[in-house]
Biopython code that builds the backbone (N, CA, C, O; Angstrom):
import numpy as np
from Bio.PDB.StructureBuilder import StructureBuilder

atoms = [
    (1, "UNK", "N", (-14.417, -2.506, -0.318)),
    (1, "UNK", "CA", (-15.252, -3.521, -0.950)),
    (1, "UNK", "C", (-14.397, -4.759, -1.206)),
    (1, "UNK", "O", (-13.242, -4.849, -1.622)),
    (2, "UNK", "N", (-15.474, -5.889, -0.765)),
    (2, "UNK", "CA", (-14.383, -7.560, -1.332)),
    (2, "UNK", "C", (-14.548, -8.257, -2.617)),
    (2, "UNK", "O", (-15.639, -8.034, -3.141)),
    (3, "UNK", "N", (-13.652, -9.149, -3.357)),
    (3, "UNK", "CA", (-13.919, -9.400, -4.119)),
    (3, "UNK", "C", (-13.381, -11.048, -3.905)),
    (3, "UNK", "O", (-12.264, -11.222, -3.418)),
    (4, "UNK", "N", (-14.016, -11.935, -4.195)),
    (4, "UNK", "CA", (-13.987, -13.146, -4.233)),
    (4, "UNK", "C", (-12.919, -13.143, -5.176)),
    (4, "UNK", "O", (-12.898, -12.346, -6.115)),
    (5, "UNK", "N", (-11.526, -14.476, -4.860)),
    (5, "UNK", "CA", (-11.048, -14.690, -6.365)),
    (5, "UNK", "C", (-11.313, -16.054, -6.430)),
    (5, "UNK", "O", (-11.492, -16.780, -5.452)),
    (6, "UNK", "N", (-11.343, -16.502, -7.978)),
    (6, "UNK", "CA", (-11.885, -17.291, -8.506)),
    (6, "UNK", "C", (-11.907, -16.938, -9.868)),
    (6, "UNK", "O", (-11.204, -16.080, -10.403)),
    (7, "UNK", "N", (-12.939, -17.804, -10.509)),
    (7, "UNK", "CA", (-12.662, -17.724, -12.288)),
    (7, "UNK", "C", (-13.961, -16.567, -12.734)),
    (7, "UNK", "O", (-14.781, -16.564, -11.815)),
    (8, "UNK", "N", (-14.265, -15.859, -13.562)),
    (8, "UNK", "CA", (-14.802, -14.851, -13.765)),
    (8, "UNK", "C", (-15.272, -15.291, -15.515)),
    (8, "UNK", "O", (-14.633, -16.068, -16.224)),
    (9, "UNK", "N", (-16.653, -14.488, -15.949)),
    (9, "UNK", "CA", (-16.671, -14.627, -16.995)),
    (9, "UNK", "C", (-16.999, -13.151, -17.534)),
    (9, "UNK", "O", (-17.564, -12.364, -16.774)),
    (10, "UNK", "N", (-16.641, -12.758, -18.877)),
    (10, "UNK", "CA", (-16.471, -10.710, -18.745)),
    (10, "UNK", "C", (-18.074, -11.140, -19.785)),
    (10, "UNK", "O", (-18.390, -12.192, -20.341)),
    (11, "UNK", "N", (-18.687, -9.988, -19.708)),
    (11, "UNK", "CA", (-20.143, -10.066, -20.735)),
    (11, "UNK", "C", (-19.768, -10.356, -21.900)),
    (11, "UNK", "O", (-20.738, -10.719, -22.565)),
    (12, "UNK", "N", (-18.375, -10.378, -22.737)),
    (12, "UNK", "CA", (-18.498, -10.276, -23.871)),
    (12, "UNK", "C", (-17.896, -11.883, -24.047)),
    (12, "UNK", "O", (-17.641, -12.195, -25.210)),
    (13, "UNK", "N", (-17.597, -13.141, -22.774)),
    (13, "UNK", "CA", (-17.697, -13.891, -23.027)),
    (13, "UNK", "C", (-16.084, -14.905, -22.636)),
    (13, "UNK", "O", (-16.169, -16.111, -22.401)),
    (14, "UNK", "N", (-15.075, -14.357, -22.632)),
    (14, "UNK", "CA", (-13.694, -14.425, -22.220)),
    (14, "UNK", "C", (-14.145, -14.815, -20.320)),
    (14, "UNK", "O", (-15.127, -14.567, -19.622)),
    (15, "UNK", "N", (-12.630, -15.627, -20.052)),
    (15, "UNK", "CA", (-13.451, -16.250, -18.574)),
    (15, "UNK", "C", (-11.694, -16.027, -18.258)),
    (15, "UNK", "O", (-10.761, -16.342, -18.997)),
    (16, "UNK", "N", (-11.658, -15.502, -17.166)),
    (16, "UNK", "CA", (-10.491, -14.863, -16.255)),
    (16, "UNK", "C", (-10.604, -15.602, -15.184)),
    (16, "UNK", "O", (-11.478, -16.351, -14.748)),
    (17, "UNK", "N", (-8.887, -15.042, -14.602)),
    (17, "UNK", "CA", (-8.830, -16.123, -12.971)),
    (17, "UNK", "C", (-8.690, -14.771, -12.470)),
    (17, "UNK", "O", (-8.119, -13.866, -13.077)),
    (18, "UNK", "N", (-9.325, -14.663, -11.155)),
    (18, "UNK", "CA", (-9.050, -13.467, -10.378)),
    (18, "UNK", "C", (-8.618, -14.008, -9.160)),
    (18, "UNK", "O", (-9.185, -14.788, -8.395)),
    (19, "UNK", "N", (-7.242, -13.329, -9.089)),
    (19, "UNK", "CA", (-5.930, -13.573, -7.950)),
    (19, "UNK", "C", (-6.544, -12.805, -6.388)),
    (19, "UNK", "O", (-6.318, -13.228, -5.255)),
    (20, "UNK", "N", (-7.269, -11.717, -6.722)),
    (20, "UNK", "CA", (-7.089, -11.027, -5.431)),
    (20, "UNK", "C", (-7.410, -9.053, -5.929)),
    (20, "UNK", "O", (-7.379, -8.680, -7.101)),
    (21, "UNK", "N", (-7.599, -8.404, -5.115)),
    (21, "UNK", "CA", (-7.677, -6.967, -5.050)),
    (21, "UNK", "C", (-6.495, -6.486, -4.530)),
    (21, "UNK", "O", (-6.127, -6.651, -3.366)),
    (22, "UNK", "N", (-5.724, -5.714, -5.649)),
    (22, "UNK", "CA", (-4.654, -5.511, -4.889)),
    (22, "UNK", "C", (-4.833, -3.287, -4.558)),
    (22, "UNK", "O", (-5.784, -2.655, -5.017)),
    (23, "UNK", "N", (-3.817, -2.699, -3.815)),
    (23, "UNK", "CA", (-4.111, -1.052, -3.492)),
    (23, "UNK", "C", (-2.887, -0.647, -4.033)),
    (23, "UNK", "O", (-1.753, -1.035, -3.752)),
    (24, "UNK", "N", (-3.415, 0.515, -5.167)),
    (24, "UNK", "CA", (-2.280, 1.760, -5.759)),
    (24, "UNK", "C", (-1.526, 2.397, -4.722)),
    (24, "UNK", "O", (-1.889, 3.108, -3.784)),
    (25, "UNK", "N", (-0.524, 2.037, -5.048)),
    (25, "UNK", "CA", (0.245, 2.595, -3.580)),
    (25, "UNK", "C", (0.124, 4.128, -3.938)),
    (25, "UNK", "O", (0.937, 4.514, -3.099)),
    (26, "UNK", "N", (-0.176, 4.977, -4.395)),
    (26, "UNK", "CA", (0.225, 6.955, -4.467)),
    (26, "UNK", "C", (-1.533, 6.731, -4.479)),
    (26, "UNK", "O", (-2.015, 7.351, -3.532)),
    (27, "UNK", "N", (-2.311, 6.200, -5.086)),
    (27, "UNK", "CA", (-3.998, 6.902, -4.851)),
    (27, "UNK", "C", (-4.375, 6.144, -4.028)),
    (27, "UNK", "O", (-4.903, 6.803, -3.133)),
    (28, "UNK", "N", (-4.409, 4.998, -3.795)),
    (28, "UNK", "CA", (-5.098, 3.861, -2.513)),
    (28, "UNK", "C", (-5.654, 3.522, -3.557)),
    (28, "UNK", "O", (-5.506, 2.336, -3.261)),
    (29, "UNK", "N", (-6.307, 3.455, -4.785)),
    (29, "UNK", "CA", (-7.381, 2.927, -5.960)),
    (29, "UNK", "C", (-7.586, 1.864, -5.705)),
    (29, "UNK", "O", (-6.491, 1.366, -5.969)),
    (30, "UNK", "N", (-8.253, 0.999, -5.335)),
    (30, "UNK", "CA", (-8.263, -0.728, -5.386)),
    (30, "UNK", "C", (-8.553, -1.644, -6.954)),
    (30, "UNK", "O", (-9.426, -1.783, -7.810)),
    (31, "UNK", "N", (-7.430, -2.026, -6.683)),
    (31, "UNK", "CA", (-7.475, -2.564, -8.408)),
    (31, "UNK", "C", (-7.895, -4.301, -7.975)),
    (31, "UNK", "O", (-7.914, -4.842, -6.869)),
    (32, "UNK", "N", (-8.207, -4.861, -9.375)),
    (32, "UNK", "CA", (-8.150, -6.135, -9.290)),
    (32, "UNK", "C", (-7.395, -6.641, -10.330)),
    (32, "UNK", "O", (-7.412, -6.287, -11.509)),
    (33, "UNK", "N", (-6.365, -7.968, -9.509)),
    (33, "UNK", "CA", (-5.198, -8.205, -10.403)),
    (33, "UNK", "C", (-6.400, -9.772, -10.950)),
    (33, "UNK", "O", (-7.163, -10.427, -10.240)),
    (34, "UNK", "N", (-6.132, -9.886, -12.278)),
    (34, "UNK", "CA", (-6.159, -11.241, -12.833)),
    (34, "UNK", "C", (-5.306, -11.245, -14.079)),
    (34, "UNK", "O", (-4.511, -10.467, -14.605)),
    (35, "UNK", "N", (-5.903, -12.699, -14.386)),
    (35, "UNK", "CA", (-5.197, -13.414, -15.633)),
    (35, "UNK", "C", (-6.172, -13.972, -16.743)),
    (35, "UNK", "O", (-6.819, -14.951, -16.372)),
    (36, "UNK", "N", (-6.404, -13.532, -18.049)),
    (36, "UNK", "CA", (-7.182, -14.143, -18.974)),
    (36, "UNK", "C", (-6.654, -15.495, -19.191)),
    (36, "UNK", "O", (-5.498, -15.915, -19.236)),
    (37, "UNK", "N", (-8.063, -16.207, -19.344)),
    (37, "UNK", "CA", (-7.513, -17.638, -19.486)),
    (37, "UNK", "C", (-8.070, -18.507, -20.954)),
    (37, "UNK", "O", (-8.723, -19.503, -21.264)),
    (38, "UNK", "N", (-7.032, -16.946, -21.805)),
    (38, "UNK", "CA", (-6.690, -17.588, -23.394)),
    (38, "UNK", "C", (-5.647, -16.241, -23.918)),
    (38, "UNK", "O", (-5.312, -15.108, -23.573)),
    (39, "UNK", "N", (-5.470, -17.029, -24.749)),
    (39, "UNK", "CA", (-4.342, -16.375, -25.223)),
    (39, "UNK", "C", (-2.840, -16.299, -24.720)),
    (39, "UNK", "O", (-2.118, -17.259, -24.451)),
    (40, "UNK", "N", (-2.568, -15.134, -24.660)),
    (40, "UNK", "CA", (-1.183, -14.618, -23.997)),
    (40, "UNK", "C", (-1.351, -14.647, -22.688)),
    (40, "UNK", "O", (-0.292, -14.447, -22.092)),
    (41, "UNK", "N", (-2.162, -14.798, -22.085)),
    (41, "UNK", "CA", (-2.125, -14.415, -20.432)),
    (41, "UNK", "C", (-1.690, -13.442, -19.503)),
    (41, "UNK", "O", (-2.332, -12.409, -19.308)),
    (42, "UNK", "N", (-0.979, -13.625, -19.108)),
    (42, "UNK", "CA", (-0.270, -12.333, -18.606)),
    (42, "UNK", "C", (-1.383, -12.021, -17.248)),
    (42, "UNK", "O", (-2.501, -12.441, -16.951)),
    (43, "UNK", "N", (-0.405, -11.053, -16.633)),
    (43, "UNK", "CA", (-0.758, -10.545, -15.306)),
    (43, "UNK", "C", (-1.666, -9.428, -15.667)),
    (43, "UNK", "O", (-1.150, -8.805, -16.595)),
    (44, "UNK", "N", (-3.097, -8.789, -15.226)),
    (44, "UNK", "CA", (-3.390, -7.723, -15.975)),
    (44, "UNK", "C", (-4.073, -6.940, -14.299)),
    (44, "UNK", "O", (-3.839, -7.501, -13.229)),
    (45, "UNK", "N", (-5.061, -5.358, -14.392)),
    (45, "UNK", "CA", (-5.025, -4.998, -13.556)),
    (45, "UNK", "C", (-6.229, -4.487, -13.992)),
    (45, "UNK", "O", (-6.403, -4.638, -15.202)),
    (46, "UNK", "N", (-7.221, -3.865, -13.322)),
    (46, "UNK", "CA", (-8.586, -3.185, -13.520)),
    (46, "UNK", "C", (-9.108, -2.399, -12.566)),
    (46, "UNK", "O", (-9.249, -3.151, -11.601)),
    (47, "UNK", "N", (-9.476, -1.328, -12.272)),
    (47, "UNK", "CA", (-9.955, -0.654, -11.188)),
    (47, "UNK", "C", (-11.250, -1.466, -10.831)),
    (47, "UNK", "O", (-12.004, -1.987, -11.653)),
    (48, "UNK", "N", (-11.389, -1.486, -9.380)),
    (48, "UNK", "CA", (-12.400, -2.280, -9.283)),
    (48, "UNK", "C", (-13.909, -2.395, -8.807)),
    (48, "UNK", "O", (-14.626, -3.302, -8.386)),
    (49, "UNK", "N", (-14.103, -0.509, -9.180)),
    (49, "UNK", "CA", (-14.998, -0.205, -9.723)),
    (49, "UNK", "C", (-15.528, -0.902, -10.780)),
    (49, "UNK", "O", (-16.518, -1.627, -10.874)),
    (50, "UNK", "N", (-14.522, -0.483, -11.709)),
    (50, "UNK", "CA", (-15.132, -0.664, -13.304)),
    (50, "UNK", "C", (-15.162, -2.361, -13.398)),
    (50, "UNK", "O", (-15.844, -2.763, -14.341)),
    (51, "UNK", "N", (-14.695, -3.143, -12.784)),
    (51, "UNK", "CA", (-14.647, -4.672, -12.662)),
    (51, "UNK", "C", (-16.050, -5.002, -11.915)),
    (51, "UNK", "O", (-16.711, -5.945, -12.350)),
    (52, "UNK", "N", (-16.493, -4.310, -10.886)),
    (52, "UNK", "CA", (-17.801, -4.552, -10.445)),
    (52, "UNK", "C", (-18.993, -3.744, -11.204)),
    (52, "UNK", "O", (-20.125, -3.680, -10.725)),
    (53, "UNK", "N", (-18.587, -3.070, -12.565)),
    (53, "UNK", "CA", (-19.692, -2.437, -12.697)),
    (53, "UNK", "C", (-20.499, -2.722, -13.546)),
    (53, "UNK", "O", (-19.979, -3.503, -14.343)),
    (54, "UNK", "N", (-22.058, -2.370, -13.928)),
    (54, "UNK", "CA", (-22.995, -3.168, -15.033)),
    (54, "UNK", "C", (-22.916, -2.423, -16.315)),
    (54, "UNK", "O", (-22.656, -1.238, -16.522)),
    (55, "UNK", "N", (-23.193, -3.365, -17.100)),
    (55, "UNK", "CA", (-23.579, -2.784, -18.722)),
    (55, "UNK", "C", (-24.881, -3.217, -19.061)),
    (55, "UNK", "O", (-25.594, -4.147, -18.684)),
    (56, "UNK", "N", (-25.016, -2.162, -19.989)),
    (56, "UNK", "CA", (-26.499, -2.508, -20.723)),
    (56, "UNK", "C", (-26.168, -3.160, -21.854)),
    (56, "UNK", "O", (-25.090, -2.875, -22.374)),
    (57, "UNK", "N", (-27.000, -4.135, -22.446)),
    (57, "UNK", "CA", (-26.700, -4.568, -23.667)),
    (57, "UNK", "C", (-27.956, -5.689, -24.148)),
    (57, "UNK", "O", (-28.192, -6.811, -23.700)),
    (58, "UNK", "N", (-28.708, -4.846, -25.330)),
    (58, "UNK", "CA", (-29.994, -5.947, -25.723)),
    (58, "UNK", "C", (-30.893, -5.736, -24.647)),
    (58, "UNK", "O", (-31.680, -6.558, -24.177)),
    (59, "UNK", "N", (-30.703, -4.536, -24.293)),
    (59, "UNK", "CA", (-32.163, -3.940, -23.341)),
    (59, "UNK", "C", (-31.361, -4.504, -22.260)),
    (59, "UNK", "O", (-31.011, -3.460, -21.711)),
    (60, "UNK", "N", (-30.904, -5.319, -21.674)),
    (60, "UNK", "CA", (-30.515, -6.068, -20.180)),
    (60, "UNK", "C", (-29.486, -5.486, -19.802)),
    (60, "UNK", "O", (-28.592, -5.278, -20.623)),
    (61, "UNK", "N", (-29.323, -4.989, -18.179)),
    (61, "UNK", "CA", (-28.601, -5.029, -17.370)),
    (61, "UNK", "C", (-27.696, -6.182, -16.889)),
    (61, "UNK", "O", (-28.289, -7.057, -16.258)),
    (62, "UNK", "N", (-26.567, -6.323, -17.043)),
    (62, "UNK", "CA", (-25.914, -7.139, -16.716)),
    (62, "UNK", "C", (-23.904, -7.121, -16.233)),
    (62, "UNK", "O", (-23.007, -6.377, -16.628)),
    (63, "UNK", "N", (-23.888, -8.260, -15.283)),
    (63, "UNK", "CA", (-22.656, -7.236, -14.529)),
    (63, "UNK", "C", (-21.621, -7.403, -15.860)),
    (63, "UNK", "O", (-21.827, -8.128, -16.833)),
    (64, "UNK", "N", (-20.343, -6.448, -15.607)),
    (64, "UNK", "CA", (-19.220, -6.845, -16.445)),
    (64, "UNK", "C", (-18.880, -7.880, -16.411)),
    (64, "UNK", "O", (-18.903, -8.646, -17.374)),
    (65, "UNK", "N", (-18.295, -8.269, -14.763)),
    (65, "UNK", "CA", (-17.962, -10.039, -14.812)),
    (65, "UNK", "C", (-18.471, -10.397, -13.979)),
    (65, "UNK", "O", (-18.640, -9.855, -12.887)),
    (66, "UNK", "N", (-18.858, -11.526, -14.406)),
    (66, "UNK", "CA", (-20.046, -12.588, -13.199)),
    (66, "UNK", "C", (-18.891, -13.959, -12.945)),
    (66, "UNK", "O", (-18.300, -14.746, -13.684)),
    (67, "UNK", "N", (-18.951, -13.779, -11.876)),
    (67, "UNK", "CA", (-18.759, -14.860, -11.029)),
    (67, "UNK", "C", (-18.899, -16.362, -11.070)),
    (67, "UNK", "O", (-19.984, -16.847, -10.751)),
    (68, "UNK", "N", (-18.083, -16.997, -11.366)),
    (68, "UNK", "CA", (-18.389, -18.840, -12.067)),
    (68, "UNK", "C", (-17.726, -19.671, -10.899)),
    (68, "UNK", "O", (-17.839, -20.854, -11.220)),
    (69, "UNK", "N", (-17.317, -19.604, -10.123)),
    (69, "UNK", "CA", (-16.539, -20.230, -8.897)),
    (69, "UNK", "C", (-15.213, -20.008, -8.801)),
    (69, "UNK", "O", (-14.684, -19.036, -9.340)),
    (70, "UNK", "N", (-14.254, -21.305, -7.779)),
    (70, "UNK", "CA", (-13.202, -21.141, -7.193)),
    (70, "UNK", "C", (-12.378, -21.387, -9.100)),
    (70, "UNK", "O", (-12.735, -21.661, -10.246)),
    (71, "UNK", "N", (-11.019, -21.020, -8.238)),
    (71, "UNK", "CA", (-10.135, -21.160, -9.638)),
    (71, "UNK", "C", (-9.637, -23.262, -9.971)),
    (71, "UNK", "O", (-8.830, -23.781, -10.743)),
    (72, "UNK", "N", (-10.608, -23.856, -8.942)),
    (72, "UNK", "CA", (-10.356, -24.724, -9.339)),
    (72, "UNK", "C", (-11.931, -25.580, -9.982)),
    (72, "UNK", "O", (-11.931, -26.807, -9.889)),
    (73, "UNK", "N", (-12.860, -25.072, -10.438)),
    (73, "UNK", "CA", (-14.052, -25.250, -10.823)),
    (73, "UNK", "C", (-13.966, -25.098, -12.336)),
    (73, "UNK", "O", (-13.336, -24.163, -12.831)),
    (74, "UNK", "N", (-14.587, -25.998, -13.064)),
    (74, "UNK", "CA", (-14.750, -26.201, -14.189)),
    (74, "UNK", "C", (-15.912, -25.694, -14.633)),
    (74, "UNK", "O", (-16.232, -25.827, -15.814)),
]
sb = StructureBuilder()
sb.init_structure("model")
sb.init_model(0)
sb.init_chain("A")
sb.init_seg("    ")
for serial, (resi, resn, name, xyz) in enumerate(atoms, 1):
    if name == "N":
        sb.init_residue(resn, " ", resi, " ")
    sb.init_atom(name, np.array(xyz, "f"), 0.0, 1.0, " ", f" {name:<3s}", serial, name[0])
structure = sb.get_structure()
């Protein structure tokens, strides 16, 4: 599966840069590497399952992180 990188926003409202999908070298897992864009920052990692997957919340379906454009989009 692909994942666009670009800037991301998570449901609970925090907006990430996503670098790329990177592979667990001992499971193959496909993770996705980004960077929160507040706070401390830092390099972070997510299976990318759970990065593509939906939550319920207030009756609505909605993804974890939705998609806001390139990392150079405001």
């Amino acid at each position: 599966m692909s994942l666009k990188p670009g800037k991301y926003r998570h449901f609970k409202g925090g907006e990430y840069a996503v670098q790329g999908v990177a592979r667990h070298s001992e499971t193959g897992e496909e993770l996705v590497v980004y960077t929160p864009l507040y706070g401390e920052q830092g390099l972070w990692v997510r299976p990318l399952s759970m990065f593509l997957d939906t939550v319920h919340r207030s009756g609505k379906a909605l993804p974890r992180f939705e998609y806001l454009g390139g990392l150079d989009s405001d």
